[in-house]
C-alpha positions, 0 to 999 in steps of 0.5 A, a space after each residue: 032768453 036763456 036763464 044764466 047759470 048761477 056762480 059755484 058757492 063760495 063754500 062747500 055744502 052738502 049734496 042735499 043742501 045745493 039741490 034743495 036750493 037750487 030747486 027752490 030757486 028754479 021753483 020746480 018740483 022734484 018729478 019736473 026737476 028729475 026731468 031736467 037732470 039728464 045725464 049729458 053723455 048718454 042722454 037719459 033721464 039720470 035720478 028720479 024724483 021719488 030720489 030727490 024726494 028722499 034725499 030732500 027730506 033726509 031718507 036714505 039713499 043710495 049714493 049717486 054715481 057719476 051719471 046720477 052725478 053729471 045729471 044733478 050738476 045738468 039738472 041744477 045748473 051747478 058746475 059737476 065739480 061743485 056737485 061731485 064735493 057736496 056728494 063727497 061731504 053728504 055721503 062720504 065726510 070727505 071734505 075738499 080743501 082748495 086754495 082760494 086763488 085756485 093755484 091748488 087746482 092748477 098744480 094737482 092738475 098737473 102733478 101727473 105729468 110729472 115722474 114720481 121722482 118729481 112729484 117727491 122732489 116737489 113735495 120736498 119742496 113744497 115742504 121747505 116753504 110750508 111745513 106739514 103741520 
């Protein structure tokens, strides 16, 4: 029987917090969780555990790119978006804001389809009802 993947937290964390975590969670090591994070599009082996180690215990570390990236997310069994918004607050201060209904998500999704004349239209819009403040 395979082991359910657990549901995105609810609020954003840290790179270093979610790993930890979920490793604890899995009660893995960090050389066995290593082994588990394999980057699903080339199919190697994407961190080492000498990383997890350092990230873990707050050592420097140089910041993963996307193939480190969808191998944590593979490795942890968290979706690649919640993995790539803790990288950004861990590594970056950046913090992504979401309605809680997910609507968000959906409109900037589709805000590329739209010319730049409609993109400035909706966002006149959008500021009529909900002024920047």
């Amino acid at each position: 029987m395979a082991a359910e993947t657990p549901a995105a937290p609810a609020e954003r964390a840290h790179l270093r917090d979610l790993v930890r975590e979920r490793k604890d969670e899995l009660g893995l090591s960090y050389e066995k969780l290593a082994a588990q994070c394999i980057d699903p599009e080339t199919g190697q082996q994407a961190i080492k555990g000498s990383w997890l180690h350092r990230l873990l215990t707050g050592l420097a570390v140089q910041p993963p790119d996307l193939p480190m990236l969808r191998g944590i997310a593979k490795g942890i069994r968290l979706p690649l978006g919640v993995i790539q918004d803790a990288a950004a607050a861990e590594f970056f201060g950046i913090d992504i804001e979401w309605s809680a209904s997910g609507e968000a998500r959906a409109l900037v999704a589709r805000a590329d389809r739209l010319t730049p004349t409609q993109r400035q239209q909706l966002l006149r819009l959008i500021d009529s009802f909900a002024p920047p403040e």
